[in-house]
C-alpha positions as CSV (number, residue, x, y, z in Angstrom):
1,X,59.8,-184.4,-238.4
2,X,61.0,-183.2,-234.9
3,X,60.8,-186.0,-232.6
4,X,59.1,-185.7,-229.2
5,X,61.2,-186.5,-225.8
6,X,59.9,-187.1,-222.1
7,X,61.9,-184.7,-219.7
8,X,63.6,-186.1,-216.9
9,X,65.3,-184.9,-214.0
10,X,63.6,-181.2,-214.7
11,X,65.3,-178.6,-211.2
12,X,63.9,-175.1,-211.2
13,X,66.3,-172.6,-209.3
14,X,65.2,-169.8,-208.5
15,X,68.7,-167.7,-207.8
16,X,68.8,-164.1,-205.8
17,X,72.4,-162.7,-206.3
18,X,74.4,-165.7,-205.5
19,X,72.0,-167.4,-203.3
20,X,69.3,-170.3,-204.2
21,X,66.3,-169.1,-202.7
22,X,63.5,-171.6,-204.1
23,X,64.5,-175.1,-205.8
24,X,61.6,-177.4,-207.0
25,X,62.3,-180.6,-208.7
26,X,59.7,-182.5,-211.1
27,X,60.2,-185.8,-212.1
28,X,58.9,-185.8,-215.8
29,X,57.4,-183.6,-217.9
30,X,56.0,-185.5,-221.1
31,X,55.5,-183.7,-224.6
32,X,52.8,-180.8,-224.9
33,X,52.5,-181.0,-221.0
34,X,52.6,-177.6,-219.3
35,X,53.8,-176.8,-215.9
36,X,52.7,-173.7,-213.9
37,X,54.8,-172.9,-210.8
38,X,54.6,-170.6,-207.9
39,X,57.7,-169.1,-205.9
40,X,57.6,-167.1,-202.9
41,X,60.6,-165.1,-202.4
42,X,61.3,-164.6,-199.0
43,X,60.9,-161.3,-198.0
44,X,64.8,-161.0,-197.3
45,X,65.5,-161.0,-201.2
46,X,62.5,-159.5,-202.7
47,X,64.2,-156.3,-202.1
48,X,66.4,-156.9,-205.0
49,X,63.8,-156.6,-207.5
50,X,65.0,-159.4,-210.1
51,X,65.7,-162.9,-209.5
52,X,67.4,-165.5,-212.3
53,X,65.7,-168.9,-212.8
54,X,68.0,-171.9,-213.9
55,X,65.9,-174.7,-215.3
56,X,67.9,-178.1,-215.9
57,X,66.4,-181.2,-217.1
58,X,67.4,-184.3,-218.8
59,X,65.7,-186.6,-221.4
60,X,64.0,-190.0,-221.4
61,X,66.9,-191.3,-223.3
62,X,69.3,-189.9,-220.7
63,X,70.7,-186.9,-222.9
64,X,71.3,-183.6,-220.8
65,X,71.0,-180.6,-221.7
66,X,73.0,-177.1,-220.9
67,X,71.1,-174.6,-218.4
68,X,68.0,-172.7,-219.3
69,X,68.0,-169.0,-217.7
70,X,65.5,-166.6,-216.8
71,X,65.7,-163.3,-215.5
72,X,62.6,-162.2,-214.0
73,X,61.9,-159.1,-212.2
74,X,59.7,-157.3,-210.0
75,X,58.9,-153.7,-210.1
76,X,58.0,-152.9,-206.3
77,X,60.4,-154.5,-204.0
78,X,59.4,-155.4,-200.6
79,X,61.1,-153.8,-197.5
80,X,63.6,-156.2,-195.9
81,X,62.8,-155.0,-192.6
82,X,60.0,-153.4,-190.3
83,X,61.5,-152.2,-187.5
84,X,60.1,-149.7,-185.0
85,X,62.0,-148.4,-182.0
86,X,60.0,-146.1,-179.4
87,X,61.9,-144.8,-176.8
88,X,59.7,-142.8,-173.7
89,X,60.1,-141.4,-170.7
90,X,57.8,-142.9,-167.6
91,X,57.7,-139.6,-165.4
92,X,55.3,-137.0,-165.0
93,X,58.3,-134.7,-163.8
94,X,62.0,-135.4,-163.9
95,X,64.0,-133.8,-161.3
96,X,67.5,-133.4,-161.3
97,X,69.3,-136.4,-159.2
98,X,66.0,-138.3,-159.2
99,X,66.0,-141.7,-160.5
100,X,63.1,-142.3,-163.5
101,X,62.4,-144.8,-166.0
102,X,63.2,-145.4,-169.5
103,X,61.6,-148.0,-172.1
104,X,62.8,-148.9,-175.6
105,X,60.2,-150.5,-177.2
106,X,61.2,-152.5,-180.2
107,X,58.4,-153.9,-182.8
108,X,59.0,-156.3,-185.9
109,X,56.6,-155.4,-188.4
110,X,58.3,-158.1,-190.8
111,X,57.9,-161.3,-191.5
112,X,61.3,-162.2,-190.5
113,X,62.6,-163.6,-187.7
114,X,65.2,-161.0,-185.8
115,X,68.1,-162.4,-184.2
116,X,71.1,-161.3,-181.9
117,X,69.3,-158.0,-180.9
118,X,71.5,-155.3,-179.3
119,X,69.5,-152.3,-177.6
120,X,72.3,-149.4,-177.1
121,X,70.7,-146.3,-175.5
122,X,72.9,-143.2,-175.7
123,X,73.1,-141.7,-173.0
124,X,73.9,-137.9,-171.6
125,X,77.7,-137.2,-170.1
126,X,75.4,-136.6,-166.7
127,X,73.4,-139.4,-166.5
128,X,73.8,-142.3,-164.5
129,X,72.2,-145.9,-164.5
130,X,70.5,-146.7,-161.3
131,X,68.9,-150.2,-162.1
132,X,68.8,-152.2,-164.8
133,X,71.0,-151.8,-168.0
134,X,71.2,-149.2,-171.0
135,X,73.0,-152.2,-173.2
136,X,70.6,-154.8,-173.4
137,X,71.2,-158.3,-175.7
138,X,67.9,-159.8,-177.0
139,X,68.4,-163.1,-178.9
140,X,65.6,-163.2,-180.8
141,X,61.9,-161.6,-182.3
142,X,59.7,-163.1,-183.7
143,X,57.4,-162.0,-186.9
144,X,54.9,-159.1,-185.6
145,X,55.9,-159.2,-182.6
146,X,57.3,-156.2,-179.7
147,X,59.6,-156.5,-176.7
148,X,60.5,-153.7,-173.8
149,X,63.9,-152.8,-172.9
150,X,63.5,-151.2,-169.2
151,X,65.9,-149.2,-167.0
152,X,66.3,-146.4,-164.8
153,X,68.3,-143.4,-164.7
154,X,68.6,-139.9,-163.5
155,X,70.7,-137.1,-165.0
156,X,72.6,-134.5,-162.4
157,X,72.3,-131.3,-164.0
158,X,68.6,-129.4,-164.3
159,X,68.1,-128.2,-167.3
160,X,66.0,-128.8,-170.6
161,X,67.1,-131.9,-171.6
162,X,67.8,-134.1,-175.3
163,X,68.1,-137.6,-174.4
164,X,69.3,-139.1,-177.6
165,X,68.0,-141.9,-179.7
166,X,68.2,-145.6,-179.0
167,X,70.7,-148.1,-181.1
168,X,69.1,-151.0,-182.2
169,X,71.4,-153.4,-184.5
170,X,70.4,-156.4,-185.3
171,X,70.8,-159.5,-188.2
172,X,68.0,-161.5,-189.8
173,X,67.3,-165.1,-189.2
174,X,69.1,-167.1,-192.3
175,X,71.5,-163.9,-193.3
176,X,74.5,-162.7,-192.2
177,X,73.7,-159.1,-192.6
178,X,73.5,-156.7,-190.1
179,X,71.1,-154.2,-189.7
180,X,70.7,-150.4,-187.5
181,X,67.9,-149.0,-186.6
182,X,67.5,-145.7,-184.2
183,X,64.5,-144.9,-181.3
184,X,63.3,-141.2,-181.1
185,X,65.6,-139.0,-179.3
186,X,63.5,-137.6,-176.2
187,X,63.4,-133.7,-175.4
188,X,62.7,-133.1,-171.4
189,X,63.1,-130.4,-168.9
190,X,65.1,-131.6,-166.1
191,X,63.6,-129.4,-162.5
192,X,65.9,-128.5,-160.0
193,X,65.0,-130.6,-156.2
């Protein structure tokens, strides 16, 4: 007759690549006694589609026991990142020499925190900054949330115009990845004065 044990000590890991992502810990588990448990992967991980879960547990008589694995997996992985760049052009008409303004908008459609933001606009072999900056540092974003980059600048040569797309690189609060993103590029006629 198999004898029945009390399990002790039980630690669910839930593992993405090589990083613990979810850990819960139950104190005892007695025999015939079921356990249902949630885990929410953050949204940073779900985009590897499977996950390993390492149960370890003890007995009531101190015995323990090697690892239990499970691979689990997930068959539509979530995007890491949401992230919208806009880039316009505030002027009904540009004229060559005349100052006008740009704004980079930048929008975090994720659920993640954004961190050490940096806002490059490219700009033409012509153009000149005439207040503000076109390299902007943005520490942080939060989750559904939209900040404006804002500058001014006028270009010497008439012309129609590309004005190309906004840089945004940026890393995730809790990771050490870095992430690029690019605004619109912007085509415009540029009138002579």
């Amino acid at each position: 007759m198999k004898q029945m044990v009390t399990l002790t000590n039980i630690v669910v890991r839930v593992i993405v690549g090589d990083t613990v992502v979810s850990e819960t810990t139950i104190d005892t588990m007695n025999p015939g006694e079921t356990k249902v448990l949630f885990f929410d992967i953050p949204e940073l991980y779900a985009q590897e589609g499977s996950a390993t879960i390492v149960v370890t547990y003890s007995d009531s008589e101190g015995r323990s026991y090697p690892p239990i694995n499970y691979i689990v997996s997930w068959a539509s992985p979530v995007t890491v990142t949401n992230v919208v760049v806009k880039k316009q052009v505030l002027a009904g008409e540009v004229l060559a020499g005349e100052a006008f303004q740009v704004r980079i908008h930048i929008t975090n459609n994720s659920q993640q925190v954004l961190k050490n933001i940096v806002v490059e606009d490219q700009l033409p072999e012509d153009a000149v900054v005439t207040q503000g900056s076109a390299t902007v540092t943005i520490d942080g974003l939060a989750p559904y949330d939209t900040t404006t980059v804002e500058y001014w600048m006028k270009l010497s040569n008439p012309g129609r115009r590309l004005l190309p797309p906004a840089k945004v690189t940026f890393g995730i609060l809790g990771c050490d990845k870095t992430y690029t993103v690019y605004s619109n590029s912007i085509d415009i006629l540029v009138g002579r004065r």
